[in-house]
Backbone as numpy.savetxt, mean C-alpha at the origin, in Angstrom:
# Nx Ny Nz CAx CAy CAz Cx Cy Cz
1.98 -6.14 -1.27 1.17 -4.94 -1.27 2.02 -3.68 -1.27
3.41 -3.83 -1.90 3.98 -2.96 -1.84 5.27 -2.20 -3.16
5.05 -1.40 -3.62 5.90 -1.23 -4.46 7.84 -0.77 -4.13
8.42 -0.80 -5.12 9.58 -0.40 -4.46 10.27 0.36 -3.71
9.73 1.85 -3.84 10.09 2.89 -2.85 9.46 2.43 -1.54
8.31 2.00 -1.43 7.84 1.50 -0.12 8.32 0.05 0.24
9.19 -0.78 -0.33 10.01 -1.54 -0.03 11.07 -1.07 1.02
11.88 -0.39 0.41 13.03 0.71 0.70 12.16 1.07 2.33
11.03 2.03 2.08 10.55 1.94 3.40 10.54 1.06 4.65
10.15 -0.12 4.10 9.85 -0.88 5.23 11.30 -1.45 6.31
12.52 -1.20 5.23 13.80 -1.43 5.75 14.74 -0.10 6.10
13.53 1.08 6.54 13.89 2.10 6.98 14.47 2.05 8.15
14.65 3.23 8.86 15.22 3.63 10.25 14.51 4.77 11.22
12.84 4.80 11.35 12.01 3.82 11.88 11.32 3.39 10.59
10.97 2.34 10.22 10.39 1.40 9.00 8.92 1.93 8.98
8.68 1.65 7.64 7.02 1.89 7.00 6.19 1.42 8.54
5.21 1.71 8.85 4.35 0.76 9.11 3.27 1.09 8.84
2.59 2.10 7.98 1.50 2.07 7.01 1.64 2.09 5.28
0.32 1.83 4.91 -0.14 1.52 3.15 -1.62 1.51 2.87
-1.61 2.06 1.76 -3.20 2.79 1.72 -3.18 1.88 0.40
-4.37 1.24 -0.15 -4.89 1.10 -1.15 -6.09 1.13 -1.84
-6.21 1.50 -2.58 -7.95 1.89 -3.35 -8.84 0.81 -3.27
-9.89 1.23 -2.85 -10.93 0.24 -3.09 -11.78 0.13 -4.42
-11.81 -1.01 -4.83 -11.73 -1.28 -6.51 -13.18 -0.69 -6.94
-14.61 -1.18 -5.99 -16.03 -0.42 -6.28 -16.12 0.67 -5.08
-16.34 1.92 -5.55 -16.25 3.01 -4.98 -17.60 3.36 -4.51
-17.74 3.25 -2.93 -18.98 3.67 -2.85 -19.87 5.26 -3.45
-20.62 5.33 -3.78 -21.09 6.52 -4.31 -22.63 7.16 -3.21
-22.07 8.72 -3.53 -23.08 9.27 -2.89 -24.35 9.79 -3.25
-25.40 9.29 -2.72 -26.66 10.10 -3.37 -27.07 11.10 -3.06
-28.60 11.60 -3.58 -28.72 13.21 -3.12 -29.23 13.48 -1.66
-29.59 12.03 -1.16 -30.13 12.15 -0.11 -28.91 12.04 1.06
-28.06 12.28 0.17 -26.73 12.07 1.55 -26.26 10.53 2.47
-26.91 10.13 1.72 -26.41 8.50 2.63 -25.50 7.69 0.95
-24.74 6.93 1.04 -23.81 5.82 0.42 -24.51 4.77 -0.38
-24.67 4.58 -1.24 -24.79 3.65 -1.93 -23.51 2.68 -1.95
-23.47 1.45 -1.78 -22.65 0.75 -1.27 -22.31 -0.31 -1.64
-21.46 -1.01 -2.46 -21.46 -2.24 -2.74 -20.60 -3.55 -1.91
-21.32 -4.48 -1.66 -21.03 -5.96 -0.90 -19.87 -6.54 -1.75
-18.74 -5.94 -1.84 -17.81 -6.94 -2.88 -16.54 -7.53 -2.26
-16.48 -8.83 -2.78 -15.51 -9.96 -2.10 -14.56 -10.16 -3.63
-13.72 -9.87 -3.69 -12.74 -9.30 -4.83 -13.67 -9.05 -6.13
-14.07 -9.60 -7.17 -14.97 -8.73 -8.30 -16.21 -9.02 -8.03
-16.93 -9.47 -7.32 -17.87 -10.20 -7.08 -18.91 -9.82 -6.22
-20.09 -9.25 -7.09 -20.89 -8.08 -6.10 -21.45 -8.90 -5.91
-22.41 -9.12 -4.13 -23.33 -9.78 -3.95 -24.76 -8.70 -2.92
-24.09 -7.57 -3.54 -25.36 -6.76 -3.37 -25.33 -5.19 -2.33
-26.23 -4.32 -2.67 -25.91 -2.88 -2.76 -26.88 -2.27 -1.43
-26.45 -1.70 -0.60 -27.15 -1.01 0.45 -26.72 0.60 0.73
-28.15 0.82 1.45 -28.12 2.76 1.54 -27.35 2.76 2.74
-26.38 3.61 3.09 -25.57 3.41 4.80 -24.97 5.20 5.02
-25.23 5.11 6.42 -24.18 6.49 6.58 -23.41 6.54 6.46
-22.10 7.33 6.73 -21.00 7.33 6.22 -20.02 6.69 7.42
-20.61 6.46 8.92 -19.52 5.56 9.44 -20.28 4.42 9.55
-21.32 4.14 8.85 -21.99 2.33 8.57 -20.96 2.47 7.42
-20.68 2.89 6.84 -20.15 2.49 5.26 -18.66 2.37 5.78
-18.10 2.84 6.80 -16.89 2.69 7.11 -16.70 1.07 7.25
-17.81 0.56 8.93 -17.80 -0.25 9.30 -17.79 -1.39 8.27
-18.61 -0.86 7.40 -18.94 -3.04 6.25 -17.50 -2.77 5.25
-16.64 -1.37 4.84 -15.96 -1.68 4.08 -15.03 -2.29 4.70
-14.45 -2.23 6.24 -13.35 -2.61 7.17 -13.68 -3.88 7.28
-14.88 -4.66 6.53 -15.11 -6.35 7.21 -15.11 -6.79 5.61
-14.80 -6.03 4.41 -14.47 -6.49 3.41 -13.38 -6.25 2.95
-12.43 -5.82 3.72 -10.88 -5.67 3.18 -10.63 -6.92 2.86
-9.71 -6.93 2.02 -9.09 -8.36 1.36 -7.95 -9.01 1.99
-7.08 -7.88 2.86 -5.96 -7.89 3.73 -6.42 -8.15 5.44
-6.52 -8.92 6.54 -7.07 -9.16 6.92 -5.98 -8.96 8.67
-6.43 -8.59 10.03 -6.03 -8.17 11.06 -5.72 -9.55 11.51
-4.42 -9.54 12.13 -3.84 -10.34 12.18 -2.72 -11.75 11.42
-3.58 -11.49 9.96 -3.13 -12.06 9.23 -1.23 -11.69 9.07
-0.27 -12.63 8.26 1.10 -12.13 7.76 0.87 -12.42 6.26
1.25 -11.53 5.61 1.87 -11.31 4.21 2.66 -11.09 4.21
3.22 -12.06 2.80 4.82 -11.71 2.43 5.09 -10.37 1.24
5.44 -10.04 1.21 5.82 -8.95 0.37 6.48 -9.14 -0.80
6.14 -8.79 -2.03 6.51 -9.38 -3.49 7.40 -8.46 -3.98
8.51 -8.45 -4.17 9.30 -7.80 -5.12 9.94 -8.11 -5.86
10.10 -7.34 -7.42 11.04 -7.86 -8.56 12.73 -8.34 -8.35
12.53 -9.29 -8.27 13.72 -10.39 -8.15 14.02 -11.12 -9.29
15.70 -11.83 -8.78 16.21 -12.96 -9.61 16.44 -13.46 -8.88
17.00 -15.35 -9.36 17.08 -15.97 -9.25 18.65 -16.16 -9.76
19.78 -16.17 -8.71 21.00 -16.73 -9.14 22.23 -17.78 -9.02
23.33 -18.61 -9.22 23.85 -19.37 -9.03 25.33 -18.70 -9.13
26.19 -18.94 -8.23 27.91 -18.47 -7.78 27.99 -17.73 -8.96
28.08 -19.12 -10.00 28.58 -18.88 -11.55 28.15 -18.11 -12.00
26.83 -17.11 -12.19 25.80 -16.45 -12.88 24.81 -16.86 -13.23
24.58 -18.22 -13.59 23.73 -18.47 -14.03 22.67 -18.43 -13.42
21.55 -17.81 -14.20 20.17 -18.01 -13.57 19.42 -19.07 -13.11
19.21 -19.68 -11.64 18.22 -20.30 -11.03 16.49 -20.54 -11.43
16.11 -21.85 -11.57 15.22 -22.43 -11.61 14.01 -22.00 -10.69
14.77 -21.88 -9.38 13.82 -22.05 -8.08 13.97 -23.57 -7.67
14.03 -24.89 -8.99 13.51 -25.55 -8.63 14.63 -26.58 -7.55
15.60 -26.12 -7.61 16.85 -26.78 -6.36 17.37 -25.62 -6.05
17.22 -26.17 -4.28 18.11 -25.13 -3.72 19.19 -25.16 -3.49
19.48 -23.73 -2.50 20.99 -23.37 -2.80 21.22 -22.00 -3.83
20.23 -21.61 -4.33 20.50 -20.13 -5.21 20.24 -19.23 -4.34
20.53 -17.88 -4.79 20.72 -16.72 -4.37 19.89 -15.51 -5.04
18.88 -15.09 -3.96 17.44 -14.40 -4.30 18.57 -12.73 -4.53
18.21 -11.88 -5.28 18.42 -10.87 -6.04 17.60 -9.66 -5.86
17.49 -8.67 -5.31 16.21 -7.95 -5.20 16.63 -6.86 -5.88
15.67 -5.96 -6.67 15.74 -5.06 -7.31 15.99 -3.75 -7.10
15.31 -4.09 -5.54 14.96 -2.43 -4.67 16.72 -2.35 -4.23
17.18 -2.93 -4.18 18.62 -3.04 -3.31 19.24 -2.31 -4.56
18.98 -2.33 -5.79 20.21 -1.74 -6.49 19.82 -0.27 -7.17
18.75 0.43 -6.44 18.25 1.51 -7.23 19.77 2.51 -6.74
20.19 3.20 -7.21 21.38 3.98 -7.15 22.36 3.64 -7.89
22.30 2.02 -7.84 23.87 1.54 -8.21 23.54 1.26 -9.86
24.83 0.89 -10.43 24.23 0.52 -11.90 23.89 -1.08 -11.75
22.61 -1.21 -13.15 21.88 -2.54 -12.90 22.74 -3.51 -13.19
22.87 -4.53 -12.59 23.81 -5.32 -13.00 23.48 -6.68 -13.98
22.23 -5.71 -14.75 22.42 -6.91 -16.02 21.09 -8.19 -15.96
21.16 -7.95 -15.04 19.76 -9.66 -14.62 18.56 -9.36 -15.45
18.05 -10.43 -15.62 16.56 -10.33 -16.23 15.76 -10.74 -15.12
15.33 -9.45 -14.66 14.75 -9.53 -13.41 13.07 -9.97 -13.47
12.82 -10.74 -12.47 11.35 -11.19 -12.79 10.32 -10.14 -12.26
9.01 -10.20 -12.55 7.76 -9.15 -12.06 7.60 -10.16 -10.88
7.23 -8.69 -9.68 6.94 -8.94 -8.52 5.55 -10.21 -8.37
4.75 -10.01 -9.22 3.43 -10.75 -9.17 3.99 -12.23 -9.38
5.19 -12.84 -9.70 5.85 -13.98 -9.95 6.30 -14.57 -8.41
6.28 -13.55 -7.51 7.52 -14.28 -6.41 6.80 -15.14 -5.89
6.82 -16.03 -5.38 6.86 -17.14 -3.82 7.12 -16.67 -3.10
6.52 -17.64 -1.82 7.12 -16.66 -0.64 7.62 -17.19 -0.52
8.68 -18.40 -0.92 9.85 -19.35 -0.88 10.96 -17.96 -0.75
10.85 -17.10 -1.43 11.96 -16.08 -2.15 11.85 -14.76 -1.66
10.65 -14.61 -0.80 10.67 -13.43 0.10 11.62 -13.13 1.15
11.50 -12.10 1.24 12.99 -11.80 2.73 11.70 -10.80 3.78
10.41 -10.22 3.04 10.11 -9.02 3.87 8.53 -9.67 4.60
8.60 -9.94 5.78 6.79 -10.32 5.90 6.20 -9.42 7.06
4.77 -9.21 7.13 4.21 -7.81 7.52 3.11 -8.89 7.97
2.76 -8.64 9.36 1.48 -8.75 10.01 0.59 -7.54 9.80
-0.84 -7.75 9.77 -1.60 -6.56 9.51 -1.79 -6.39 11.09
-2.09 -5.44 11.52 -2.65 -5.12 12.97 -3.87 -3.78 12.88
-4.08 -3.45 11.72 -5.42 -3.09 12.22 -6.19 -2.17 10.62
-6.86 -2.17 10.10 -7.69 -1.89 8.76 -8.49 -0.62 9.10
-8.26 0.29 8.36 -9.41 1.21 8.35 -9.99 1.97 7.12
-10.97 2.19 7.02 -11.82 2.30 5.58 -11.84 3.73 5.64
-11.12 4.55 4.73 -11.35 6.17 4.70 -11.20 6.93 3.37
-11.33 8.28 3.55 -10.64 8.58 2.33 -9.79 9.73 2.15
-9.49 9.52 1.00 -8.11 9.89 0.51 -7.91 11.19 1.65
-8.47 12.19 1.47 -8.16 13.17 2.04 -8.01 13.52 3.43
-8.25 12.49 3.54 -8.47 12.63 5.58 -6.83 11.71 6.03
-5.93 11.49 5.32 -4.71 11.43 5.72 -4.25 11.88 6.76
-3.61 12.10 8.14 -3.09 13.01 8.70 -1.27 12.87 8.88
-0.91 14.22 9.69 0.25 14.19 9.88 1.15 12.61 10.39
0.21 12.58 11.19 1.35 11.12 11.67 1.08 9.90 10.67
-0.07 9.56 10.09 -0.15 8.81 9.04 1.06 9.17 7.75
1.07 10.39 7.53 2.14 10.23 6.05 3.69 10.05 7.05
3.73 10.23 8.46 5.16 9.71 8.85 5.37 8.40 8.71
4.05 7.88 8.77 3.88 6.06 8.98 4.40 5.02 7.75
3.99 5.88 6.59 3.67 6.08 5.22 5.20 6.08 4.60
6.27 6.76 5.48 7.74 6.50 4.96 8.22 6.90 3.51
7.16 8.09 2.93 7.32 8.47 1.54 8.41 9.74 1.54
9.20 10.14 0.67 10.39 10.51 0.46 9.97 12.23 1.04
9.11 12.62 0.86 8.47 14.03 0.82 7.94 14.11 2.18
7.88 13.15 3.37 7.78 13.23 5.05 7.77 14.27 5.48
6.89 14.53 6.13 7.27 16.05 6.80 7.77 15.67 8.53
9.01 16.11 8.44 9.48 15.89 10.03 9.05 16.94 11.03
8.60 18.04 10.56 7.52 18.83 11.33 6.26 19.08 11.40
5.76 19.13 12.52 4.46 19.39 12.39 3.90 20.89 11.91
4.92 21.68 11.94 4.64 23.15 11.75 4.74 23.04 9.88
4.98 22.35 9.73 5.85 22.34 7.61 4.16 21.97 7.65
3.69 20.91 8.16 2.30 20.23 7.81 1.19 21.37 7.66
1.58 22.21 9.05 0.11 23.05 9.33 0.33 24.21 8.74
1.32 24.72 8.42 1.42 26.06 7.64 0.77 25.83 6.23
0.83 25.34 5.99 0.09 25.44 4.49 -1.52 24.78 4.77
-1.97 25.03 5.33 -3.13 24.58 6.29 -4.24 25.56 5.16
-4.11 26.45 4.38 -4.95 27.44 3.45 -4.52 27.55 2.01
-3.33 26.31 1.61 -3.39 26.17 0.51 -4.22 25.44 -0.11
-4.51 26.37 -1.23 -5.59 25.68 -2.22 -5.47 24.48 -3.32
-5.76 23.66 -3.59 -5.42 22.57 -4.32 -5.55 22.99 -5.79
-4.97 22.39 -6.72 -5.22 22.41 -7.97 -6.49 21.79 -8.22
-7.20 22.55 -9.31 -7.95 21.98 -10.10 -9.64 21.64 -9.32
-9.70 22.56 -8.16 -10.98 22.04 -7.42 -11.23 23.11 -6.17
-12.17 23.40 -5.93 -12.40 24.02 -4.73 -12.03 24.14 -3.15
-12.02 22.70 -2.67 -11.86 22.06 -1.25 -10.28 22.87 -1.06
-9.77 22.63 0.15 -8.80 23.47 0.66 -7.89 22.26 1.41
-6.58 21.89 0.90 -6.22 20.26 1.53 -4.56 21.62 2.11
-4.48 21.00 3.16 -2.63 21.40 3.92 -1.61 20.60 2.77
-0.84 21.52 2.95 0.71 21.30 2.03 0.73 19.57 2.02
0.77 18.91 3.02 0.87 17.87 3.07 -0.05 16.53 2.61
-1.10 17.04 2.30 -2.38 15.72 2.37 -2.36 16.21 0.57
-1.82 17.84 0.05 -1.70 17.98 -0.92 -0.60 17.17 -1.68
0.64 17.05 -1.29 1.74 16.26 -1.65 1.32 14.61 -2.20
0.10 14.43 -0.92 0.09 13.01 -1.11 -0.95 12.63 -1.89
-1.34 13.66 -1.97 -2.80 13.17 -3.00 -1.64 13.59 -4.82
-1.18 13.73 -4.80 -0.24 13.91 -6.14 0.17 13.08 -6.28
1.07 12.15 -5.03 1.49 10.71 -5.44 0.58 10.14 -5.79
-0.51 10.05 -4.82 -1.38 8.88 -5.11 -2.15 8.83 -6.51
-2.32 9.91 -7.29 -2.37 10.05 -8.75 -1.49 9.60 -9.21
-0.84 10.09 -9.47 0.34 9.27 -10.00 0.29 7.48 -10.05
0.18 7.38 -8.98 0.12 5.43 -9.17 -1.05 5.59 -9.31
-2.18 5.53 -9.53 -3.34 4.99 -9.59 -4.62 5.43 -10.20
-4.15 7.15 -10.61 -5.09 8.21 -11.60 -6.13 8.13 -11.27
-6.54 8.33 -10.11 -7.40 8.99 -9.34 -7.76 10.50 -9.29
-8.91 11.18 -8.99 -8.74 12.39 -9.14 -8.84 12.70 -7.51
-7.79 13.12 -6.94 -7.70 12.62 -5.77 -8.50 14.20 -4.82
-8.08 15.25 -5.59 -8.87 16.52 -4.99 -9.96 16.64 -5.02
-11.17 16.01 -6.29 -12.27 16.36 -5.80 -12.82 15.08 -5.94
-12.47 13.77 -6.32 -13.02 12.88 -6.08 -13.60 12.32 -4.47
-11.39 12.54 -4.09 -11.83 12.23 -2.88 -12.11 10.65 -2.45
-11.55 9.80 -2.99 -12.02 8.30 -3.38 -11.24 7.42 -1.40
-12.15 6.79 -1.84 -12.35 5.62 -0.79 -11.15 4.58 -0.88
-10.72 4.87 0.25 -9.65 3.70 0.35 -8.97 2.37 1.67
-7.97 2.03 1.65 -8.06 0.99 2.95 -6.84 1.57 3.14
-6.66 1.46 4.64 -5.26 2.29 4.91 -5.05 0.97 6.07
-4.01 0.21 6.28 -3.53 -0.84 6.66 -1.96 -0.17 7.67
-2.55 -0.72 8.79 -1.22 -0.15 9.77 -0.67 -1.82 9.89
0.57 -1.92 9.74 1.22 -3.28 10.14 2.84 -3.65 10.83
3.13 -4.53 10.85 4.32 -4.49 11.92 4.86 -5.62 11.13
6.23 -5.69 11.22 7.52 -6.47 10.79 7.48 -7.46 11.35
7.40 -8.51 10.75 8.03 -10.49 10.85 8.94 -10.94 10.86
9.66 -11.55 11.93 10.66 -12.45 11.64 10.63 -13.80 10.54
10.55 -13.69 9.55 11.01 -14.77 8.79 10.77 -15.87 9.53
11.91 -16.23 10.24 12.07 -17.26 10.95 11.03 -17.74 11.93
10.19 -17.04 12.34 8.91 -17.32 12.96 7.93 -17.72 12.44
7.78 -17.66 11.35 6.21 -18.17 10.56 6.73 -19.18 9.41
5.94 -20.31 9.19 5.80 -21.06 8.08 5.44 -20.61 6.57
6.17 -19.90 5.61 6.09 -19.35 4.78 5.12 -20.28 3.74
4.57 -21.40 4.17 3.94 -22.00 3.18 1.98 -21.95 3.60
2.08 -20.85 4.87 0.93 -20.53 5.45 0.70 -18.99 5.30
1.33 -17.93 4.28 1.00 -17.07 4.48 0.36 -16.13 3.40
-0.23 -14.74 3.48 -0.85 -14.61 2.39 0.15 -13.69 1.62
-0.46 -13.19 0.16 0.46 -12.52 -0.63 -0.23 -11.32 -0.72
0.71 -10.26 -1.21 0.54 -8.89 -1.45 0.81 -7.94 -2.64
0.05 -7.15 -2.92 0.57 -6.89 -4.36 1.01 -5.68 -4.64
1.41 -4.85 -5.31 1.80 -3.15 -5.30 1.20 -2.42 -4.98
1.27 -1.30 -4.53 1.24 -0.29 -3.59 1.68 0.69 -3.18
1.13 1.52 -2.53 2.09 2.28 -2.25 3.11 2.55 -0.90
């Protein structure tokens, strides 16, 4: 559930421990002010209800796909290698896992690196317990959330956050702080959202670091990009 800069995060110095991702059917609002809402278990609607807006919190937090308590392993573009160079099978061990995020700076050294959606968690190094789901949106980010968040543009003050507390956003009316502005730009960016006046619904996942060595990697779930 995580892409590479938020890789890099999670092996920070204090590490990620949040990730927000879109929710795929977007609840919509009617004129009467309550949610139209859809029941969906990955594409699969099994049906639509009127809700307030913290009922609509509550049923989207019991349909996250990522689940409290659960561990996921974390997928990143890797190889597969042998002393000699040669590229690894997977299928005998003894090779040497390759990660991609490790060489952003340096020059690439050549591998035909595989897509993250390929890994095993045979070949993972990073695993994340979820500890707690919450259904919100985009704009209601706060200060300590984008610290959590480990994105390059952090604000280490709280005063950097609130001073721009009356800047106006591009392209829309509403009024977002320097900061919830920053992040609603990334989050376009990956995902082309219109994040100022849409305003879109999402899952924001707080989680904590795994020892490897503690969990049975052939019991755990997978994760996919992100931010």
């Amino acid at each position: 559930m995580m892409a590479a800069p938020s890789v890099l995060g999670l092996m920070a110095d204090p590490p990620k421990t949040q990730t927000r991702r879109p929710i795929k059917k977007q609840p919509e609002r009617m004129n009467s002010g309550l949610w139209y809402v859809s029941h969906v278990w990955g594409e699969k609607t099994t049906g639509w209800v009127d809700l307030k807006t913290q009922e609509v919190r509550q049923v989207l937090q019991g349909l996250a796909p990522y689940k409290v308590g659960r561990v996921y392993y974390v997928k990143e573009t890797y190889y597969r290698g042998w002393p000699d160079g040669r590229e690894a099978s997977g299928k005998t061990p003894g090779y040497t896992v390759y990660y991609k995020a490790d060489e952003q700076g340096h020059q690439d050294p050549g591998y035909s690196w595989k897509s993250s959606m390929f890994m095993p968690a045979r070949d993972a190094r990073l695993f994340i317990r979820i500890t707690e789901v919450r259904a919100q949106r985009l704009r209601e980010i706060e200060y300590e959330d984008v610290q959590a968040e480990r994105l390059r543009f952090w604000f280490t003050d709280q005063q950097i956050w609130d001073r721009g507390n009356m800047k106006r956003a591009r392209g829309g009316g509403g009024v977002l702080t320097f900061g919830r502005k920053d992040y609603v730009d990334v989050w376009e960016r990956l995902y082309g959202f219109d994040g100022v006046n849409k305003n879109p619904w999402l899952y924001a996942y707080t989680f904590e670091a795994v020892n490897p060595e503690e969990i049975d990697v052939n019991h755990t779930g997978t994760g996919n990009k992100g931010p």
